[in-house]
N, C-alpha and C positions, 0 to 999 in steps of 0.2 A: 430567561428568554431563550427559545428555541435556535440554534442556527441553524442556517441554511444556506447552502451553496447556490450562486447563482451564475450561471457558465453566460459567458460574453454572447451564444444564441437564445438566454431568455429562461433557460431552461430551470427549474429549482427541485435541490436537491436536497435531502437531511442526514447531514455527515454520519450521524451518529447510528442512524439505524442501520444507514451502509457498513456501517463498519462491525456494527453487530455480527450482520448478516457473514461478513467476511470472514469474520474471526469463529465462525461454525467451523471452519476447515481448522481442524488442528494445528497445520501449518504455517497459517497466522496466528502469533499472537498478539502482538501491538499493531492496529490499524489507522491511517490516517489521509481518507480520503480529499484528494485538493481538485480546484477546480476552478475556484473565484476567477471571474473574466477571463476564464479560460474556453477556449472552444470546446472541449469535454474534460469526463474527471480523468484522473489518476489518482496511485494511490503510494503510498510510504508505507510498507510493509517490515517488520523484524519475524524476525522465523523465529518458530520452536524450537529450539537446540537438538531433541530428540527426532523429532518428526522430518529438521533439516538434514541430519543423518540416513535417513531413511530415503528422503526424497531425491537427495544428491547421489546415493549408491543404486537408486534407481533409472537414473539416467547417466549411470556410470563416472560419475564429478568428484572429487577430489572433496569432500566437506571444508578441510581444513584450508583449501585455497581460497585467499582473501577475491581470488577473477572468476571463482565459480560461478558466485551471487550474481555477478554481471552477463555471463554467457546467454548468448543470445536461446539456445535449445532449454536452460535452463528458466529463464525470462519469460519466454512463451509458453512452457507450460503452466510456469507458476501463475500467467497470466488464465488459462482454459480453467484452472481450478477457482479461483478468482470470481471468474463470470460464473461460472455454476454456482458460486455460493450466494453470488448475489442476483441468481437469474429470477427473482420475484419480483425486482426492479423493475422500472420501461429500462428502453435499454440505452434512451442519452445519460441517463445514471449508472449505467456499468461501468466500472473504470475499464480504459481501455489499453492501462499500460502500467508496470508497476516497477519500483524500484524496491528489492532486498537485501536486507541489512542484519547482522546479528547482534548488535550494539541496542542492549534494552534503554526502551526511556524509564527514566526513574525519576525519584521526587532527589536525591542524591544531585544528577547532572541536571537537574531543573529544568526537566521536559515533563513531568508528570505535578501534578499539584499534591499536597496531604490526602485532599481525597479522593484520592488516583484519577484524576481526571487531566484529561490529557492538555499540556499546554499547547494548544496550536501556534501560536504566534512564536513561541520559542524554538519550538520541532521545524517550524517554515523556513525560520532566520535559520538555525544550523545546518539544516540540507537543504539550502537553497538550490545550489548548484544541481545537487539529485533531480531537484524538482522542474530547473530549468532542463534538463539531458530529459525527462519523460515528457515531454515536449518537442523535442529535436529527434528522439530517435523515433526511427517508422515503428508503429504499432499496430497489434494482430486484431485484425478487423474479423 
């Protein structure tokens, strides 16, 4: 069976292709778009290690700082790359707000399944909190 996000305005979304679409930017590589009764999506991002080196000394950011990933100049970019990847969406499907992480999911810490498929319910319950702050903090319209 297909999922489908359905945002608290009605709107329906299909996590999977979003995520697809996301994970074109090299920069993402674990994607996991949330949204359920939510007034729009966001999304739970893990950076490519390489790419995260690259992206952080391009806007002058420390890699290794665990507060990089949170900076608000580094946030908002990550979010502009974000929507261009997923700009084939409408755009109440664009996530509007992303939280990054360098902690891969794995079938190991039982967020990924055997075949590699991602456990949502497991990745929601661990970053709850993440997921409640993309919600609370203002996002680049």
């Amino acid at each position: 069976m297909k999922e489908i996000i359905v945002t608290s305005t009605g709107e329906k979304i299909p996590p999977t292709d979003l995520e697809l679409a996301i994970q074109s930017d090299p920069l993402f590589e674990q994607v996991l778009c949330v949204g359920e009764g939510r007034p729009f999506i966001t999304a739970l991002a893990v950076v490519n290690e390489n790419e995260w080196v690259k992206f952080a000394a391009s806007l002058n950011v420390d890699p290794e700082d665990p507060n990089s990933l949170t900076r608000r100049d580094v946030r908002l970019t990550a979010i502009r790359r974000l929507k261009k990847s997923a700009s084939n969406f409408p755009q109440y499907g664009v996530p509007r707000n992303v939280s990054l992480m360098r902690e891969h999911w794995t079938i190991d810490n039982g967020l990924l399944t055997v075949t590699m498929k991602l456990r949502r319910k497991k990745i929601l319950e661990r970053f709850h909190d993440r997921v409640e702050e993309l919600y609370q903090t203002p996002q680049n319209k």
